[in-house]
VEXGU-623440 format. One record per residue (C-alpha): x, y, z; residue number from 1. Coordinates in Angstrom, 2 decimals. Layout:
N
x=X, y=Y, z=Z, i=NUM
...
//
This chain:
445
x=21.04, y=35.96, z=-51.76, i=1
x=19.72, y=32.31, z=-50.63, i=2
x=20.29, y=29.99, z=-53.16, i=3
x=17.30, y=28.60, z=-55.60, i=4
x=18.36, y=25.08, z=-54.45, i=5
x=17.80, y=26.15, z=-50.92, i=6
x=14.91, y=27.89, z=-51.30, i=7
x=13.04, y=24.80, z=-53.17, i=8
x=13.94, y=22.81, z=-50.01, i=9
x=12.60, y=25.48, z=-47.77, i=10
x=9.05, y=24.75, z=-49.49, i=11
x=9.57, y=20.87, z=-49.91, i=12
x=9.82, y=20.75, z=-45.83, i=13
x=6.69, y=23.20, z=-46.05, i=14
x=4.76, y=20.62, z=-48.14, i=15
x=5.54, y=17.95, z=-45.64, i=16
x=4.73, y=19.62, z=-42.35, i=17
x=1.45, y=20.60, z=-43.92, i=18
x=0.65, y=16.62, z=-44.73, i=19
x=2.29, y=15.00, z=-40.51, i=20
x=0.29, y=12.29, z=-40.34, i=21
x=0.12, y=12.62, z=-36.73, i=22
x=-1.47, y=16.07, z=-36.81, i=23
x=-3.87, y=14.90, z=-39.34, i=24
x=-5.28, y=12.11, z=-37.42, i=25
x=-5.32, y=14.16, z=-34.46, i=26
x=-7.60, y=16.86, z=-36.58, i=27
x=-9.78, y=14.10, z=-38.10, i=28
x=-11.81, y=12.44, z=-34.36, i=29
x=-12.12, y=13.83, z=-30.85, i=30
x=-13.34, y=12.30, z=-27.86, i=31
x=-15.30, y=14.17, z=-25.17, i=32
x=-16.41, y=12.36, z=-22.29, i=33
x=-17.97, y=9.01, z=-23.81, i=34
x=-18.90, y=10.53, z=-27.49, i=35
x=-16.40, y=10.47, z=-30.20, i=36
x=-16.44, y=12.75, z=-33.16, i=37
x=-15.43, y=12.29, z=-36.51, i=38
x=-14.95, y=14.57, z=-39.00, i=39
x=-12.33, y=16.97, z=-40.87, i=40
x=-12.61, y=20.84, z=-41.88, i=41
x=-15.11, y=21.42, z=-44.20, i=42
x=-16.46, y=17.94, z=-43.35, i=43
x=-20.11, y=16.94, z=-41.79, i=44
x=-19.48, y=15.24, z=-38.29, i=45
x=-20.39, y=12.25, z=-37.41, i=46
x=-20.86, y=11.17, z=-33.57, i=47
x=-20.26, y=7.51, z=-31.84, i=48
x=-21.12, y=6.65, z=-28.44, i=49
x=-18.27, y=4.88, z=-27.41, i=50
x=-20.41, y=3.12, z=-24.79, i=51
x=-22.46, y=0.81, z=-27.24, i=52
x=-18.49, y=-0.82, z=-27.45, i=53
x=-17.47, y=-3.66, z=-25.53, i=54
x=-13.99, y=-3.09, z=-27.91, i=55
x=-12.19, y=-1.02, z=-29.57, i=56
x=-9.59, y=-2.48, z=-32.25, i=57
x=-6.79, y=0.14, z=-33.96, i=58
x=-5.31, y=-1.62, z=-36.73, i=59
x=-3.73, y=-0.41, z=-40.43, i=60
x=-1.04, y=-0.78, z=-42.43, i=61
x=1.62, y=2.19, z=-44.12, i=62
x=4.64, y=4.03, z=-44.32, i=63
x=2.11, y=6.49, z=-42.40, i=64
x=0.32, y=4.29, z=-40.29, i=65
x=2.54, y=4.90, z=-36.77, i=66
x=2.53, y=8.61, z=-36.26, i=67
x=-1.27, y=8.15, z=-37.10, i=68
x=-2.10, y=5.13, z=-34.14, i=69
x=0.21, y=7.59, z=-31.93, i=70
x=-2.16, y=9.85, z=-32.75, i=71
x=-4.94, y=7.67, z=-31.93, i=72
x=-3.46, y=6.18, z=-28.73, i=73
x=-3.19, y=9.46, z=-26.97, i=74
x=-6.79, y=10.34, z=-27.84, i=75
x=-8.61, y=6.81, z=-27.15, i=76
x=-5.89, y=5.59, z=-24.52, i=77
x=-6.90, y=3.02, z=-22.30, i=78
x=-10.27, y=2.38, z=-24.32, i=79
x=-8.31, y=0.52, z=-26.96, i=80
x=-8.56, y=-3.22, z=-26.18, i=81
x=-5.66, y=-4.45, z=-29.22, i=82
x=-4.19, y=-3.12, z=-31.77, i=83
x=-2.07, y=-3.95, z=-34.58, i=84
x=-0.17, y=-1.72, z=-37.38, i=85
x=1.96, y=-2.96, z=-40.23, i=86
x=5.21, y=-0.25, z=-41.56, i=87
x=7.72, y=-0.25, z=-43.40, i=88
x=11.10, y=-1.12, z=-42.06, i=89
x=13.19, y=1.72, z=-40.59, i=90
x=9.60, y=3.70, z=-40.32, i=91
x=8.66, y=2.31, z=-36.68, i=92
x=7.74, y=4.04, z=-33.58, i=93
x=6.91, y=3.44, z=-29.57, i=94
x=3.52, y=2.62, z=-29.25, i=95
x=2.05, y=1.85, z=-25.72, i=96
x=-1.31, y=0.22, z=-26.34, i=97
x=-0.80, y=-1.32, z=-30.25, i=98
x=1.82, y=-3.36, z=-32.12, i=99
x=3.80, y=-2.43, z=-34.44, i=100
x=4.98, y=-5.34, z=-37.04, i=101
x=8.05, y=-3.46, z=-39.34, i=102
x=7.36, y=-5.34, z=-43.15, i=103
x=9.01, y=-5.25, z=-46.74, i=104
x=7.91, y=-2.46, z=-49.39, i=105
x=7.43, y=-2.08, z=-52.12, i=106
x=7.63, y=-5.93, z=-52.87, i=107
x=6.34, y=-8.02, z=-49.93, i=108
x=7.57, y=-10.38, z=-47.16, i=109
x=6.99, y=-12.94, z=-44.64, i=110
x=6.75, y=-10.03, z=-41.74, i=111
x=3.89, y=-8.28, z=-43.95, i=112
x=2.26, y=-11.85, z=-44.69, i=113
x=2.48, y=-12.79, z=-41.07, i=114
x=1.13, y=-9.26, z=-39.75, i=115
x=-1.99, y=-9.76, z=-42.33, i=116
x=-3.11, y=-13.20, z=-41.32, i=117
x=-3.28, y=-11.58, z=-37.64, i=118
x=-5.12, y=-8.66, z=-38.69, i=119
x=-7.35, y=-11.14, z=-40.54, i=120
x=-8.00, y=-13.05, z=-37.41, i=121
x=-8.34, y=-10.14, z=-35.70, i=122
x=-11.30, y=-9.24, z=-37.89, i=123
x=-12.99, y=-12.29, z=-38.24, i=124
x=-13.84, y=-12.44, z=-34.17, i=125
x=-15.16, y=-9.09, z=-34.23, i=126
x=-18.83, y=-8.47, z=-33.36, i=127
x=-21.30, y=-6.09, z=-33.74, i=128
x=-20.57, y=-4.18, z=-30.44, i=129
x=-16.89, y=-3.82, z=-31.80, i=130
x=-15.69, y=-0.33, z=-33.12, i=131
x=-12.53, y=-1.18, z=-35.60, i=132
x=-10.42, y=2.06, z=-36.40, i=133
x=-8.64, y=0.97, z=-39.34, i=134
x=-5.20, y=3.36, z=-40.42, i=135
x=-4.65, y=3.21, z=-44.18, i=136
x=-1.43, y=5.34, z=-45.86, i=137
x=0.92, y=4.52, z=-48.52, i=138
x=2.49, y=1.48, z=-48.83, i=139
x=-0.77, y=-0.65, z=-47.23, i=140
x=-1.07, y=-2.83, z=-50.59, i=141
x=2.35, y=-4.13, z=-49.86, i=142
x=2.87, y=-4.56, z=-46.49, i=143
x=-0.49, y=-6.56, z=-46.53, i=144
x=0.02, y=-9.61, z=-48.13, i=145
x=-1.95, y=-12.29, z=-48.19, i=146
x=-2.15, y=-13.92, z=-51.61, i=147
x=-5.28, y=-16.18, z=-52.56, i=148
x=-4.35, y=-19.96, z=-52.43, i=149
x=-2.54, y=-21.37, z=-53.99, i=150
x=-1.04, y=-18.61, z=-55.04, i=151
x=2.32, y=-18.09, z=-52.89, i=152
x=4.15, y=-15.28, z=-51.60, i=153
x=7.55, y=-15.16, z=-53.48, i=154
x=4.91, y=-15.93, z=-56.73, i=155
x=3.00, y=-12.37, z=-55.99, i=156
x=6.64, y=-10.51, z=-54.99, i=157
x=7.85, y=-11.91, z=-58.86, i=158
x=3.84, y=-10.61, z=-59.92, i=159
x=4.52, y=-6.93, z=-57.60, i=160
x=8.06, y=-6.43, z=-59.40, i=161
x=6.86, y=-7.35, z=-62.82, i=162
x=4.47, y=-4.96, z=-62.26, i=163
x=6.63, y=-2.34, z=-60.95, i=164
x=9.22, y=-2.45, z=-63.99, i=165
x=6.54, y=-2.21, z=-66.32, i=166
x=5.40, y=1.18, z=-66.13, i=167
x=2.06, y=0.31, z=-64.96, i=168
x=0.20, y=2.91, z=-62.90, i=169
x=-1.18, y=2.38, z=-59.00, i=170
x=-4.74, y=2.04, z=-60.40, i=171
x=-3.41, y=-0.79, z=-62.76, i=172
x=-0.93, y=-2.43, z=-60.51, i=173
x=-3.81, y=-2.47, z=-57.46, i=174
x=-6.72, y=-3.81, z=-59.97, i=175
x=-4.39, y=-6.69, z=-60.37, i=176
x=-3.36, y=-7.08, z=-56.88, i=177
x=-7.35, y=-6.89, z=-55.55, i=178
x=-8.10, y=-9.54, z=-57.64, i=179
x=-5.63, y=-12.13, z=-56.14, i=180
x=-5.48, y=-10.90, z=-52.67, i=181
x=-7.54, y=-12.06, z=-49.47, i=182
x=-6.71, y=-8.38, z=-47.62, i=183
x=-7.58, y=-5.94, z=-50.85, i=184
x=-10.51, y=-4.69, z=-52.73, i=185
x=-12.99, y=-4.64, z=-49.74, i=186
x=-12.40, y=-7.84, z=-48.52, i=187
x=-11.54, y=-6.31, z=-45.01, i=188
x=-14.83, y=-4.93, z=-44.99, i=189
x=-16.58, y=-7.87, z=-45.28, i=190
x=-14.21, y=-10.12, z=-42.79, i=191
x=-15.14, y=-6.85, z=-40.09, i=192
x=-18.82, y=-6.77, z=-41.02, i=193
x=-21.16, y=-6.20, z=-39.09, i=194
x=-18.59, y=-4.30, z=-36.45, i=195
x=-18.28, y=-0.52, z=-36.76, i=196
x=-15.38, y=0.54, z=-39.27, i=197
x=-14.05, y=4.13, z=-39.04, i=198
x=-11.18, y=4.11, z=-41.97, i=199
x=-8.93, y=7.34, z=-41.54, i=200
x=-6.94, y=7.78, z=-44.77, i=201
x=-3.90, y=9.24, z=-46.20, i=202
x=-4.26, y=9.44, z=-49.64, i=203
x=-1.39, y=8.30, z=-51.85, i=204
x=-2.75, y=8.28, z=-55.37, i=205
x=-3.86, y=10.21, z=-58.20, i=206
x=-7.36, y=11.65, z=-57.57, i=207
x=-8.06, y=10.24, z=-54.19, i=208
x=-9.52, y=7.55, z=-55.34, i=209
x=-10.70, y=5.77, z=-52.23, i=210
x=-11.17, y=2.08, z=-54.00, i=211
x=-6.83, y=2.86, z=-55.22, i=212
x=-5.80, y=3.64, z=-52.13, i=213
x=-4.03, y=1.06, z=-49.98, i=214
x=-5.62, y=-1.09, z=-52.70, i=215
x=-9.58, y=0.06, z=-50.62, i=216
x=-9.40, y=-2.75, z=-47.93, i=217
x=-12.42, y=-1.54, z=-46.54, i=218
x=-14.03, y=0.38, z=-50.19, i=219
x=-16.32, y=-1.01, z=-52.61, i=220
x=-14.16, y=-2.36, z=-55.38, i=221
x=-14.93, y=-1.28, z=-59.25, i=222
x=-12.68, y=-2.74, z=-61.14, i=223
x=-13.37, y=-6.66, z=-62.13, i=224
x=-11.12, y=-9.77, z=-63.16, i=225
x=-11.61, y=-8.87, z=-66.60, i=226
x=-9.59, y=-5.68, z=-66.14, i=227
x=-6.91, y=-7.11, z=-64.08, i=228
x=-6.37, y=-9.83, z=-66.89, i=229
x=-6.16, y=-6.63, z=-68.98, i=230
x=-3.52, y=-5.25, z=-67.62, i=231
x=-1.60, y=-8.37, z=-67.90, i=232
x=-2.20, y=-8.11, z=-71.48, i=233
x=-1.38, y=-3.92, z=-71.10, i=234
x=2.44, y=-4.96, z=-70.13, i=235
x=2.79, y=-8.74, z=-72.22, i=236
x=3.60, y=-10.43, z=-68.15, i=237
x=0.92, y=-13.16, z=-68.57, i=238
x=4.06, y=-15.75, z=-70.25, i=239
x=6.21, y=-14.42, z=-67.62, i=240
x=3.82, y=-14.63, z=-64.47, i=241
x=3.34, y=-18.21, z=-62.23, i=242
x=0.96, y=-20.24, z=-63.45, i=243
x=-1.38, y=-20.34, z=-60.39, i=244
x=-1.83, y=-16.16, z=-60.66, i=245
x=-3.19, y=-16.64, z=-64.54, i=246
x=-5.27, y=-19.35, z=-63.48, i=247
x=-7.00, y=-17.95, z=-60.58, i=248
x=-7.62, y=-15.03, z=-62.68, i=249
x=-8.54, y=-17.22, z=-65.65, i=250
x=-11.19, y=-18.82, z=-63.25, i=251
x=-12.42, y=-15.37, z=-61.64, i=252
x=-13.17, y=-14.78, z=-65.86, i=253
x=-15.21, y=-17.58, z=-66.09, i=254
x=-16.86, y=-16.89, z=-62.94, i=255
x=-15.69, y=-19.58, z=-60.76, i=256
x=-14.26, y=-17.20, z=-58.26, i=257
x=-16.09, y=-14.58, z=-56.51, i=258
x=-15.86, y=-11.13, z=-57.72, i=259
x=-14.50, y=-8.77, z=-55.04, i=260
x=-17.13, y=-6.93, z=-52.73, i=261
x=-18.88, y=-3.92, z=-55.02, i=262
x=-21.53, y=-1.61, z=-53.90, i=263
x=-24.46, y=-1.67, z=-52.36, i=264
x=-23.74, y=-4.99, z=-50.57, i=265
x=-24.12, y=-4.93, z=-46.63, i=266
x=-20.52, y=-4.74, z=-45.87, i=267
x=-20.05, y=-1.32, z=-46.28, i=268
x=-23.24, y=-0.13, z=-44.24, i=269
x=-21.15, y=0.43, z=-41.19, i=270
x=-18.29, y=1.80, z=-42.71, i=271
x=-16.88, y=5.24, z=-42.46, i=272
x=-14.01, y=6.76, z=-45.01, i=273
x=-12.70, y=9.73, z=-44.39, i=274
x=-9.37, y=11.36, z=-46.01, i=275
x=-7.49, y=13.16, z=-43.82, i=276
x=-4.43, y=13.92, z=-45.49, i=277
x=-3.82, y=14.60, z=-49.76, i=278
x=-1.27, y=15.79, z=-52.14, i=279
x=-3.23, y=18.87, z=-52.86, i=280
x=-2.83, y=20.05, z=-49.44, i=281
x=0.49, y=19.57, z=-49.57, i=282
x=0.85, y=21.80, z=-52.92, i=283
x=-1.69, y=24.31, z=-50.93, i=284
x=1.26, y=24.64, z=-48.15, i=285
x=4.25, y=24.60, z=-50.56, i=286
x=2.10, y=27.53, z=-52.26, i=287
x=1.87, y=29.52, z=-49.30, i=288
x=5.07, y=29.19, z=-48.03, i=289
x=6.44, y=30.59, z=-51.63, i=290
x=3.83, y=33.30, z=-51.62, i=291
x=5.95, y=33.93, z=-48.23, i=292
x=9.28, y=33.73, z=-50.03, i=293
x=8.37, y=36.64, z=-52.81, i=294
x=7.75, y=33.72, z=-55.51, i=295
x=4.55, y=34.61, z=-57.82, i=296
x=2.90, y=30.99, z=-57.79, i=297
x=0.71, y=28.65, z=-59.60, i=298
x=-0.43, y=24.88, z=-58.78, i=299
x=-0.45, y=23.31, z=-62.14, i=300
x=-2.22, y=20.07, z=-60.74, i=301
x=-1.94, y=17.40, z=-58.25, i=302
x=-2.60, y=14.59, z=-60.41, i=303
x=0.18, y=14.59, z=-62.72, i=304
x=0.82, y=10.94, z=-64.51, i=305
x=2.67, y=9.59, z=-67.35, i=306
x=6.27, y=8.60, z=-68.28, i=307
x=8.79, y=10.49, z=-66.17, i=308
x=10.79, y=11.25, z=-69.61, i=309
x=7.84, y=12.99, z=-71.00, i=310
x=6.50, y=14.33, z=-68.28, i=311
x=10.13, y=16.24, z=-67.69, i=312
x=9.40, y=17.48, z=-71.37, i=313
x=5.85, y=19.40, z=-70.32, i=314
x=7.62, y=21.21, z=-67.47, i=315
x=10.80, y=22.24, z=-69.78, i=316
x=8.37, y=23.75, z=-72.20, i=317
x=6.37, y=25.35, z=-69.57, i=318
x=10.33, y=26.55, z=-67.73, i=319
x=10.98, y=28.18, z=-71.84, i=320
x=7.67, y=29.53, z=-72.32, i=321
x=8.27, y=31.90, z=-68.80, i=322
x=12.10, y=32.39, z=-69.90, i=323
x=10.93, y=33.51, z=-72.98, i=324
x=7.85, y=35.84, z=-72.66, i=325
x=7.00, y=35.93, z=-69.17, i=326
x=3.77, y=33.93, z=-69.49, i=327
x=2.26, y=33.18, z=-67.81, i=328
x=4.18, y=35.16, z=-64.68, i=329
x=7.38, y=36.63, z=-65.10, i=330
x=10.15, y=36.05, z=-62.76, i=331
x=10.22, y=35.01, z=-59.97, i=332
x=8.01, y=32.11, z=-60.92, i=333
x=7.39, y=28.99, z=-58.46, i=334
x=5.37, y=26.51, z=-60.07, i=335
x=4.25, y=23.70, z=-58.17, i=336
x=2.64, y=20.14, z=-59.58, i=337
x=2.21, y=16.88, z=-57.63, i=338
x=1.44, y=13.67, z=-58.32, i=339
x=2.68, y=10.09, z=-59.20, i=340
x=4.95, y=9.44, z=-62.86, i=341
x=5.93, y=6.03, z=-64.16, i=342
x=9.03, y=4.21, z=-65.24, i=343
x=9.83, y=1.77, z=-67.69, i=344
x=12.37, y=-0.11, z=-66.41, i=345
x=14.50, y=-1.18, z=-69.73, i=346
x=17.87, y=-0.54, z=-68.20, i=347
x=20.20, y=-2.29, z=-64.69, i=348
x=20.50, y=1.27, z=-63.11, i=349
x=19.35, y=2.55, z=-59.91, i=350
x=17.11, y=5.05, z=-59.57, i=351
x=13.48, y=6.22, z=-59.26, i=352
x=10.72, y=8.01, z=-60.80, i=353
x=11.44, y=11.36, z=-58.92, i=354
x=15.61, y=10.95, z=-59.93, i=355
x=14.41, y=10.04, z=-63.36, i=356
x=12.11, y=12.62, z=-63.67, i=357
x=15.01, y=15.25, z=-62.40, i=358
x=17.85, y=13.86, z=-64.97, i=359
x=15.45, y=13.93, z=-67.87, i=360
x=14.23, y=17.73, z=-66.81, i=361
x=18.09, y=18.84, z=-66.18, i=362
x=18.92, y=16.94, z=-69.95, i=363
x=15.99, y=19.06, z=-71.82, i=364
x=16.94, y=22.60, z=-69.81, i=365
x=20.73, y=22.75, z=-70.18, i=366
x=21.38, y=25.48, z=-72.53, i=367
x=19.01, y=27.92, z=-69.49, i=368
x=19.74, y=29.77, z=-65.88, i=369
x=17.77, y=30.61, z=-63.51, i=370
x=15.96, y=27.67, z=-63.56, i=371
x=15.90, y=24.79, z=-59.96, i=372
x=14.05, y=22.24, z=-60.34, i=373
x=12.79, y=19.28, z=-57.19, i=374
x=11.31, y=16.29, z=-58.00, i=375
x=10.56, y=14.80, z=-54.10, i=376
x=8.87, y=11.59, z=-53.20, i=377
x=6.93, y=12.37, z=-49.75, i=378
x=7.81, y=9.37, z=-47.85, i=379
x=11.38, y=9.99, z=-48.28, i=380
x=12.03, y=7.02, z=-50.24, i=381
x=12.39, y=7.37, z=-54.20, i=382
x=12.31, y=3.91, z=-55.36, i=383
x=15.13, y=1.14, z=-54.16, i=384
x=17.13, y=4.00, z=-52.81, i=385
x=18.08, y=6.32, z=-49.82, i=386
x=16.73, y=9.11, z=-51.56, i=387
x=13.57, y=11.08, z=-51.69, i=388
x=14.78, y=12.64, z=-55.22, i=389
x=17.06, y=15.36, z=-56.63, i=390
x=17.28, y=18.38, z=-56.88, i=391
x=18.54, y=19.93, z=-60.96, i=392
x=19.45, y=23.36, z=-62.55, i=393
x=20.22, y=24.52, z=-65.77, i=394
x=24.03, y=24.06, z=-65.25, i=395
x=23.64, y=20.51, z=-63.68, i=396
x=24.10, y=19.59, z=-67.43, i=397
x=27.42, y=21.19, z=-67.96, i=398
x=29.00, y=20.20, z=-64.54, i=399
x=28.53, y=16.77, z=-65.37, i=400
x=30.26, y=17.31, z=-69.18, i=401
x=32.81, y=18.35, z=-66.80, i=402
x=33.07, y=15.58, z=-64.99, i=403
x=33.43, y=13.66, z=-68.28, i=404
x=29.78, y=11.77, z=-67.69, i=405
x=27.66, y=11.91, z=-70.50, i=406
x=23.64, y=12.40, z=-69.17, i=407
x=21.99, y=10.46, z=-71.66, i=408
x=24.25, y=7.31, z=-70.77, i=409
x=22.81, y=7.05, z=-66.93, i=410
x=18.84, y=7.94, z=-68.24, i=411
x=18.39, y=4.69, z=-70.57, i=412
x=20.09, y=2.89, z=-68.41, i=413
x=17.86, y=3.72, z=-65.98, i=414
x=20.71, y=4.87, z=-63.47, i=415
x=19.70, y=7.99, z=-62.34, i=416
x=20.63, y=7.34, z=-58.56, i=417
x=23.83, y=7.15, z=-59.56, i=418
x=24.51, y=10.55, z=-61.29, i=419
x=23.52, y=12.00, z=-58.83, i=420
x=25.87, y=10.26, z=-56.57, i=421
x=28.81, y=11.58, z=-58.83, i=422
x=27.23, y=14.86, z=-59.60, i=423
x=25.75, y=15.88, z=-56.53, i=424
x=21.83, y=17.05, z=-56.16, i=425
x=20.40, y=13.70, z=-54.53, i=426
x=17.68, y=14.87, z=-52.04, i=427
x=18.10, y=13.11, z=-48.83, i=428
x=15.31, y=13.87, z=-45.99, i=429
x=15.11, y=9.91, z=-44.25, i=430
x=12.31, y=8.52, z=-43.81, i=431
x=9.47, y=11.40, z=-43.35, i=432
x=6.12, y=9.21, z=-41.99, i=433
x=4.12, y=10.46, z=-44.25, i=434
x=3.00, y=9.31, z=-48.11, i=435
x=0.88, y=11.66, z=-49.97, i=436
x=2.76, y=10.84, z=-53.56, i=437
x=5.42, y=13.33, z=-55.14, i=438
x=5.73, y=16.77, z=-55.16, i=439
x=7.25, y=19.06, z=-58.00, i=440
x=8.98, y=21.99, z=-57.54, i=441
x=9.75, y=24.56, z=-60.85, i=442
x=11.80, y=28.15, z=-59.50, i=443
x=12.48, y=30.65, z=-61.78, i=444
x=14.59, y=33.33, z=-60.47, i=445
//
């Protein structure tokens, strides 16, 4: 009989397929004759007449951004006039008529820096006869930077990794970044303006919030000044930050700095958003293809938050509850969750939130069998590591008792990485093109 382990992987390579960025941008626009069409299933169509366009720009920035301009470039070919798309290193691919700049994630470098001022430039000569298709996936926050002066680049990488360690969630660690950033927070929007915008999106965060994602380059931006300087005050940085970030958000309090673009201002009037690509249709395929495997299944959500410690406790009850009295399926179970957990960073380990969230499940289910458990990031990157996450079981526990390594040592040190290393389990897939958060994968056999 296939292994549980193998089985989960099966369904984690189902999740992905169902999210290719290429194949999603395909799906999204279509061009017959000298009319494009936008539009997704389920989704109203919209129609451009590619002839009212002296120009067409492709430019965007993510881990997903490549397959999605290859997408574009075969579709639009010759009738692109420039292009530019920002990735993450190792995550590049040939492109005829766009260029592709490789940049640092998650904390930013001179490549990304460099690739936004050239985007920006790009922007601010466009016209009104210009259509800009902008690509936005994972990752864009990062690999566009382009701090406010005089706020400098190694002062928002020390801001991005303060950030990072502090268990702050996307929504809080983009409010912040919006608000000190001349790329973020609809500011793109307003460089393009009045030029056509179409903004094909892969969403990466909890919800699908358009103004979260990428950190909305080209989306009305809610949040204000007075909630970035409360996440400061969230995570006690504001002693440990530069002193130009507190006071450009100290004068953005006091309203001598502009706000960043919110509705209803002419900006966003020729703008078009459209998500192409989510974590729920991910779960959707994972669900199917364990249908296919003779798994009864549920989706418990696809906007799972929190602390990956307690998070890994709400699946081990759930894991007990079936065990126990079958509810709310009896075996065999697959129960699928996605979304995006948190960290606090207290300890020098390695790891990330998917092998954290693994070791603190396979801690709280050791005395059970019959129980796998994968904790995947989609882009095939789980933090400063090589891996997209792990893979646990009930007896991952014991074998590393056997290997006289004590569990509970390598989680608060936040070293997760490495037990896996000596224990085996680390989930290694390279870099997959694609960003649509985590997924969560719960088999009981």
């Amino acid at each position: 009989m296939e292994s549980l382990r193998s089985v989960a992987r099966k369904i984690f390579r189902a999740a992905l397929k169902a999210v290719d960025p290429y194949k999603a941008a395909h799906n999204s626009f279509t061009v017959k004759g000298t009319v494009l069409s936008l539009g997704g299933k389920g989704q109203k169509t919209l129609a451009y007449d590619l002839t009212l366009f002296k120009r067409i720009l492709v430019l965007g920035a993510g881990k997903a951004s490549v397959p999605m301009a290859a997408a574009c470039e075969e579709i639009l070919q010759k009738r692109i006039s420039k292009g530019i798309i920002v990735t993450k290193y190792g995550h590049s691919g040939p492109l005829k008529y766009i260029t592709t700049v490789e940049a640092g994630h998650p904390v930013p470098d001179k490549a990304g820096l460099h690739a936004a001022q050239d985007i920006l430039t790009l922007l601010k000569g466009s016209q009104a006869d210009d259509l800009v298709i902008f690509l936005t996936s994972g990752g864009c926050s990062a690999l566009l930077p382009l701090p406010v002066p005089p706020i400098t680049l190694s002062e928002k990488k020390k801001l991005t990794n303060l950030l990072l360690k502090s268990g702050a969630t996307i929504h809080e660690i983009n409010t912040v970044r919006k608000h000190i950033s001349m790329t973020k927070g609809g500011k793109l929007a307003k460089l393009a303006y009045p030029s056509t915008v179409i903004n094909l999106i892969l969403s990466d965060v909890v919800g699908d919030e358009l103004d979260v994602i990428g950190s909305g380059p080209f989306i009305p931006d809610s949040s204000t000044f007075q909630e970035a300087w409360e996440v400061l005050e969230k995570y006690n940085l504001k002693s440990r930050l530069p002193e130009s970030i507190i006071k450009h958000l100290q004068a953005g309090l006091k309203g001598k700095v502009q706000e960043t673009p919110k509705p209803r201002q002419p900006y966003f009037r020729k703008v078009k958003n459209l998500i192409i690509g989510s974590n729920l249709v991910a779960l959707k395929a994972a669900e199917i293809k364990a249908r296919d495997m003779g798994f009864e299944t549920l989706i418990l959500s696809s906007q799972m938050q929190g602390e990956a410690r307690e998070l890994a406790k709400v699946y081990a009850a759930i894991a007990k509850e079936i065990v126990k009295s079958g509810h709310p399926f009896s075996p065999p179970v697959c129960l699928l969750a996605g979304g995006e957990p948190t960290v606090v960073v207290k300890g020098k380990g390695l790891g990330g939130r998917n092998t954290e969230l693994a070791l603190a499940l396979a801690i709280e289910i050791q005395k059970l069998n019959g129980i796998t458990f994968l904790s995947g990031g989609t882009d095939g990157t789980d933090g400063p590591t090589d891996a997209a996450g792990a893979i646990v079981s009930g007896s991952t526990y014991r074998k590393a008792l056997k290997k006289g390594l004590k569990p509970e040592n390598y989680l608060a040190h936040n070293d997760s990485y490495s037990f896996f290393k000596e224990t085996g389990g680390l989930l290694i897939t390279g870099p997959t093109r694609t960003n649509v958060m985590d997924i969560h994968i719960m088999l009981i056999g």
